[in-house]
C-alpha positions as CSV (number, residue, x, y, z in Angstrom):
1,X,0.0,0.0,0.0
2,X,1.3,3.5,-0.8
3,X,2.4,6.0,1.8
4,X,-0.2,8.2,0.6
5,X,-3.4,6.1,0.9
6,X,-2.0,4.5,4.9
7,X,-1.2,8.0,6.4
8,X,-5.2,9.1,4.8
9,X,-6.9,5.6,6.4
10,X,-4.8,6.4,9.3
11,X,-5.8,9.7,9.9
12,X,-9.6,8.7,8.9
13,X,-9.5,6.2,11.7
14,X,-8.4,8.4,14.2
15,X,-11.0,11.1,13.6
16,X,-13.8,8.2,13.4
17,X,-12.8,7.2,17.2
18,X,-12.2,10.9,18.1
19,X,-16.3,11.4,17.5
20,X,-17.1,8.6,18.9
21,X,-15.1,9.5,22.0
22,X,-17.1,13.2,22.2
23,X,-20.4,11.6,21.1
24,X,-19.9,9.2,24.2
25,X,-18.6,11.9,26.6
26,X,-21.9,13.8,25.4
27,X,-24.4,11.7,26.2
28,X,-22.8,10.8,30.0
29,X,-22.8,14.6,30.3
30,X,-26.0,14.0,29.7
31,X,-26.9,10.5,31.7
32,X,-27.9,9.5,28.6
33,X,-31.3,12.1,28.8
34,X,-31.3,12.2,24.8
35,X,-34.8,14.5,25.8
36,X,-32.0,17.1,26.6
37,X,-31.3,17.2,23.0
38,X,-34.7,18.6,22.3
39,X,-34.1,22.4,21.0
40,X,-37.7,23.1,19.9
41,X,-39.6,22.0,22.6
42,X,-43.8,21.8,21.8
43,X,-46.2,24.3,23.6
44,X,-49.4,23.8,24.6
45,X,-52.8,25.5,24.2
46,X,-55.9,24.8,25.2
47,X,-59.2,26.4,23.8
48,X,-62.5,26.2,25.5
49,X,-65.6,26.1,23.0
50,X,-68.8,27.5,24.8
51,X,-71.2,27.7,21.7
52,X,-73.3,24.4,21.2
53,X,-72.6,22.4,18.0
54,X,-73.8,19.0,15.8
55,X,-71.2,18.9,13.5
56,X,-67.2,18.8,13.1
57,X,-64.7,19.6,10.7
58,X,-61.0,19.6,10.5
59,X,-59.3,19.7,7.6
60,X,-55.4,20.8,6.5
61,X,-54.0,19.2,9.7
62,X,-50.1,18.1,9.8
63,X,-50.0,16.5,13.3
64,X,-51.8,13.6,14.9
65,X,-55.6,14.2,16.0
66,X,-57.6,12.7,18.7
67,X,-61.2,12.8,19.5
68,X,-62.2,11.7,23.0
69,X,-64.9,12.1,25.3
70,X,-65.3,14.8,27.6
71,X,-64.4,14.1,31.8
72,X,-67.0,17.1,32.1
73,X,-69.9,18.8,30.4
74,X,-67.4,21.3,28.4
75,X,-65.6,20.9,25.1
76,X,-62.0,21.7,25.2
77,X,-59.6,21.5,22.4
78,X,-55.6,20.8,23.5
79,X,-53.3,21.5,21.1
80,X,-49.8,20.4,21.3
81,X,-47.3,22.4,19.0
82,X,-44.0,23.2,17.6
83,X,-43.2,26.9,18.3
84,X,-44.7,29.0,15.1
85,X,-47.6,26.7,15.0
86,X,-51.2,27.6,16.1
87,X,-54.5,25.9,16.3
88,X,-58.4,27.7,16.7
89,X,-61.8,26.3,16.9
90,X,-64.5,28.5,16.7
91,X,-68.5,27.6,16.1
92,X,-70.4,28.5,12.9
93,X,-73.9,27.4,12.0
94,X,-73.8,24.5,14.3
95,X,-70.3,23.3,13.0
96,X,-67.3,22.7,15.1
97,X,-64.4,24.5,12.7
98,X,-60.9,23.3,13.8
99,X,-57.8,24.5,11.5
100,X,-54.1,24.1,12.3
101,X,-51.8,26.4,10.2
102,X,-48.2,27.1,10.3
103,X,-46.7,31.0,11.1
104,X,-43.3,30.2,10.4
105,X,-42.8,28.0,7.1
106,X,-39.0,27.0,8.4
107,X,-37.6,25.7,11.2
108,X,-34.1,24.6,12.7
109,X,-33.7,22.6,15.6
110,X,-34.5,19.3,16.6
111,X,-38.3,18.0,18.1
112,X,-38.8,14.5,19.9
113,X,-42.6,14.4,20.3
114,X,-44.8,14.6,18.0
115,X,-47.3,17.0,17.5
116,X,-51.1,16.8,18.4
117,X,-54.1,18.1,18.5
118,X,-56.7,16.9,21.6
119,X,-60.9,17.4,21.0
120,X,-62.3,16.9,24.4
121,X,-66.6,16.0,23.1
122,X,-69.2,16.2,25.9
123,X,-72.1,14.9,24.2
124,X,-72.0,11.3,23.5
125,X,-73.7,11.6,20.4
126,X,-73.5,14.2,17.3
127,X,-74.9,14.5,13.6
128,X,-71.1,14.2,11.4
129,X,-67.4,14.5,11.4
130,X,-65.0,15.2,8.9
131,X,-61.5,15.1,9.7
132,X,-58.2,15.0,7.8
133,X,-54.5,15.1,8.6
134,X,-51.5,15.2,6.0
135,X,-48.7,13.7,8.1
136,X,-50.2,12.2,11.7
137,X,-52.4,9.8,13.0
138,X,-56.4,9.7,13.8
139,X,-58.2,8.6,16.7
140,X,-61.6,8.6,17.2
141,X,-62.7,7.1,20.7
142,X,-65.6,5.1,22.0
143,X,-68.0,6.0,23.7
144,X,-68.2,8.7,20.7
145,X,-71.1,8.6,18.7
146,X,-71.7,10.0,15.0
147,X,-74.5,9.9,11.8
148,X,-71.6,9.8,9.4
149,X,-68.0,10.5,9.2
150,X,-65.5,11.4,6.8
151,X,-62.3,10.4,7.7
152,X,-58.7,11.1,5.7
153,X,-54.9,10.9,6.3
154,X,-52.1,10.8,3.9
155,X,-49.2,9.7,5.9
156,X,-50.8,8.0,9.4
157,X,-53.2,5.5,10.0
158,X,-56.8,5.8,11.6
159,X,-57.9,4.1,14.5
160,X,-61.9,3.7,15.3
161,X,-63.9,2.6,18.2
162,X,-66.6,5.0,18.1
163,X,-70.1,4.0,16.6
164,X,-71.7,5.5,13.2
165,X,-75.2,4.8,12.6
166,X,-74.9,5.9,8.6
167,X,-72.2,6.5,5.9
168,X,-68.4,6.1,7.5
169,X,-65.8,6.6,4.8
170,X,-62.1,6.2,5.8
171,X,-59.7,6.9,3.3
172,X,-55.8,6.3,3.9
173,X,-52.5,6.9,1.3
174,X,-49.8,5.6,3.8
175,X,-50.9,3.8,7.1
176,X,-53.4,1.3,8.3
177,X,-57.0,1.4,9.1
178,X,-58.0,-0.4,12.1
179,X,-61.7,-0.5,13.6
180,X,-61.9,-2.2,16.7
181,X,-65.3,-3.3,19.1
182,X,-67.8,-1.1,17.5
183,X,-70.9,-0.7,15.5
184,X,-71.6,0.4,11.9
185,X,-73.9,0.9,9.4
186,X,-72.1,1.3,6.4
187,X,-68.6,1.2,5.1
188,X,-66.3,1.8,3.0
189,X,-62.7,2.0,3.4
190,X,-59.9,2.7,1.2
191,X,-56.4,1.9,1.7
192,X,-53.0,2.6,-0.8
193,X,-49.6,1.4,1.3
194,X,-51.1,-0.1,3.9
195,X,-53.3,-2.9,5.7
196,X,-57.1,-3.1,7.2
197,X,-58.1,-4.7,10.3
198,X,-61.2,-5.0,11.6
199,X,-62.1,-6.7,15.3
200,X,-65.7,-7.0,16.7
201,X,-67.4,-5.2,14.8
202,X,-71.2,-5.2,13.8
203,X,-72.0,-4.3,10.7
204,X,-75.8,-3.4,10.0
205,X,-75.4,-2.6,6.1
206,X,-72.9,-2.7,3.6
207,X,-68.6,-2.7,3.7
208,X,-66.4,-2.0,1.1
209,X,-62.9,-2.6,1.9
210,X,-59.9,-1.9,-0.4
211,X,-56.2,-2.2,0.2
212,X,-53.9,-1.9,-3.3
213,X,-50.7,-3.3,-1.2
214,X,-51.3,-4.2,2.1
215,X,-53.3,-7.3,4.3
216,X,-57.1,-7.4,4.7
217,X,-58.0,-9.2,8.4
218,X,-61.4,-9.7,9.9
219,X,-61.9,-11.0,13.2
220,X,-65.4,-11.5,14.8
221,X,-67.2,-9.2,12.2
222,X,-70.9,-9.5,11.2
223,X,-72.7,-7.8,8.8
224,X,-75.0,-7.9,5.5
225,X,-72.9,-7.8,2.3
226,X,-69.1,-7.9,2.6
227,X,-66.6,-7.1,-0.3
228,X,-63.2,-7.5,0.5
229,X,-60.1,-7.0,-2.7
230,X,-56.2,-6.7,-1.7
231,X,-54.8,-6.3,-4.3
232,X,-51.0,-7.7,-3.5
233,X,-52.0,-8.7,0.1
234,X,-53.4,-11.2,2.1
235,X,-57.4,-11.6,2.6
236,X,-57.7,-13.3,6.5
237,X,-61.4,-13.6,8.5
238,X,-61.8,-15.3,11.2
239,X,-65.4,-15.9,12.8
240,X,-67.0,-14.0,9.9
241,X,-70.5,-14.2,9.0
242,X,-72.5,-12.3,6.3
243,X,-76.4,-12.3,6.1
244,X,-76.6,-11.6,2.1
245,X,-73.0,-11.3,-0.1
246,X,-69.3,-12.4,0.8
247,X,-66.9,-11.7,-2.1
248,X,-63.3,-11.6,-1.4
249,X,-60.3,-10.9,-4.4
250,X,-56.5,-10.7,-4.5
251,X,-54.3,-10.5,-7.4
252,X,-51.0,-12.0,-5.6
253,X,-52.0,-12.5,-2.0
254,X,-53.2,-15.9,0.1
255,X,-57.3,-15.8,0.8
256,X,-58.2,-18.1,4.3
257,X,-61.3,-18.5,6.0
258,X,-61.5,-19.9,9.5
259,X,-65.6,-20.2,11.4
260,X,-66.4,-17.9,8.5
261,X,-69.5,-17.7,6.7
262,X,-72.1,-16.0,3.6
263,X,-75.4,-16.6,2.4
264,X,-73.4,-16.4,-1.0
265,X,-69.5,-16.5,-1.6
266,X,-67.7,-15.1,-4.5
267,X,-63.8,-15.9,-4.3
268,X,-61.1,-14.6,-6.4
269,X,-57.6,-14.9,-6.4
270,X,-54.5,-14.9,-9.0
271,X,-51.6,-16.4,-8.1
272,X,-52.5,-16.7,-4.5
273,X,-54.0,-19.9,-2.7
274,X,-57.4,-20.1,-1.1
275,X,-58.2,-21.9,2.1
276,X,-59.6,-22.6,5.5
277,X,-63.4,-23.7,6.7
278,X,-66.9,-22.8,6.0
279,X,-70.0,-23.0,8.8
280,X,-72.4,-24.6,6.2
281,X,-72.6,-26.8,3.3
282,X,-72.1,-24.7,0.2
283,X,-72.8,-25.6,-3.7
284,X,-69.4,-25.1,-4.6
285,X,-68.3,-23.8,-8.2
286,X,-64.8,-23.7,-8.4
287,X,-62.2,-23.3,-11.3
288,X,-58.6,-23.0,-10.6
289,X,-55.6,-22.9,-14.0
290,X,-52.6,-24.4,-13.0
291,X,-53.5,-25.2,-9.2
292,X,-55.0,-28.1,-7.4
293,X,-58.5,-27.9,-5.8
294,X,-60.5,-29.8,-2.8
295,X,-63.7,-28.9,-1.3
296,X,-66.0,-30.5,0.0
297,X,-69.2,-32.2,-2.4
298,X,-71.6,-29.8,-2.9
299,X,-74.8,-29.4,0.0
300,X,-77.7,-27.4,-0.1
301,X,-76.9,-24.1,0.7
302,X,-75.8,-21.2,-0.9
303,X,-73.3,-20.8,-3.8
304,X,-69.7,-20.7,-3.3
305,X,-68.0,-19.8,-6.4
306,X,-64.0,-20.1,-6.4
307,X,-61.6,-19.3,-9.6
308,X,-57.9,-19.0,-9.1
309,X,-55.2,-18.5,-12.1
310,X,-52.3,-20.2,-10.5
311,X,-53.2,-21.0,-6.6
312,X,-54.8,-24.2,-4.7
313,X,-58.2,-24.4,-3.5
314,X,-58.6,-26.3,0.4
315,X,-62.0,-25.7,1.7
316,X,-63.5,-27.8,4.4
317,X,-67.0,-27.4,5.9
318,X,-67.4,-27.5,9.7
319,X,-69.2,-30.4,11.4
């Protein structure tokens, strides 16, 4: 090895260890508090709403957002922020207004927590909500109770427990959707990177669910007409019964039933498998291209239609 190229390794090495010496001795000066390295701490403020209201929108948000219900008979919005950031809420025509908008575009420093935004609701039960976030996550807590909601976030996932007795539309780009031990009417829930759960829930209507690259799971659902389509996913229920419809798709993913049940089933899937077990006897139609297929001989119940391009078909029914 040349001269050269040993004294430039050499002296490389030595200022590697050198900041790993000082990065060491920092964070004993610090007990290893990394908190201390915070340099834009959040501020809080909280805004009291006096004026009645039915409705609520929140749109334009870049933080996570939490509904929850009131420890008193007053409605208080907390908001948790980065310095140059400001919240308001004020009441117009019966609508809750909440917007979040940003003072100072730029920032340096460094912040460990992330911002939030708290909605304190006294009344257990109120006409809509329609809330969006760019960048954060969305809560929306039992025992909260709406007509419909409208729920959006680009970057964050939502999580439901509260009950809506009409339209509930949940829309994600990058996150998850998960509803857990709650009741709905009707569905429909959209998902781009990312997967759907849903976990004792009763559904009185109609669900929709769509996820282009993430998992599908149900567990403990019941409702009227179910479509399920992953796209490059995995479709999983699990103690599912429908009274009408039960159609689930994937293009790449595995489908699997377990205790799961439809007064009709429509299956597809491309390259993906399909298994598991039925309640009841079905009259089963099934096609598959390059796969194998067993299910059981066909009883007297509903249809169960099955078509795979490349995957194997295992179906039992339950005795």
């Amino acid at each position: 090895m040349k001269q050269g190229k040993k004294i430039a390794l050499t002296t490389a090495s030595a200022l590697v260890f050198a900041g790993l010496v000082l990065s060491v001795g920092s964070m004993c000066a610090m007990d290893f508090d990394f908190s201390k390295l915070e340099t834009t701490p959040l501020h809080s403020e909280t805004i009291q709403v006096e004026q009645s209201f039915t409705n609520i929108s929140m749109t334009g948000t870049s933080c996570d957002i939490q509904f929850l219900p009131a420890p008193d008979d007053s409605c208080t919005v907390t908001c948790s922020l980065r310095q140059g950031n400001r919240c308001e809420a004020q009441v117009q025509d019966g609508t809750l207004y909440i917007r979040q908008w940003e003072e100072q575009k730029w920032y340096l420093g460094i912040s460990l927590h992330p911002e939030k935004i708290r909605v304190y609701l006294p009344e257990d039960s109120y006409a809509s909500i329609q809330a969006e976030t760019n960048s954060g996550d969305l809560t929306i807590s039992e025992p909260l109770q709406f007509q419909s909601a409208n729920l959006q976030s680009n970057s964050g996932s939502i999580d439901l427990s509260a009950s809506i007795s009409g339209k509930l539309s949940m829309t994600v780009q990058s996150g998850d959707i998960r509803a857990k031990d709650t009741r709905l009417h009707q569905l429909e829930a959209r998902c781009n990177s990312g997967s759907i759960l849903l976990d004792q829930v009763h559904l009185k209507a109609d669900a929709q669910l769509h996820a282009n690259s993430g998992s599908i799971t149900l567990t403990d659902v019941q409702g009227g007409t179910l479509s399920a389509d992953a796209g490059s996913g995995d479709v999983r229920l699990t103690n599912v019964l429908t009274e009408d419809s039960l159609r689930l798709e994937t293009n790449s993913g595995n489908i699997k039933l377990q205790h799961s049940d439809g007064a009709a089933i429509t299956i597809r899937s491309g390259s993906g498998d399909v298994s598991g077990s039925l309640r009841t006897p079905k009259q089963f139609v099934t096609q598959t291209g390059s796969g194998s297929c067993s299910v059981p001989e066909s009883g007297t119940g509903g249809a169960c239609e099955i078509r795979t391009n490349s995957g194997d078909i295992r179906l039992k029914v339950e005795e």
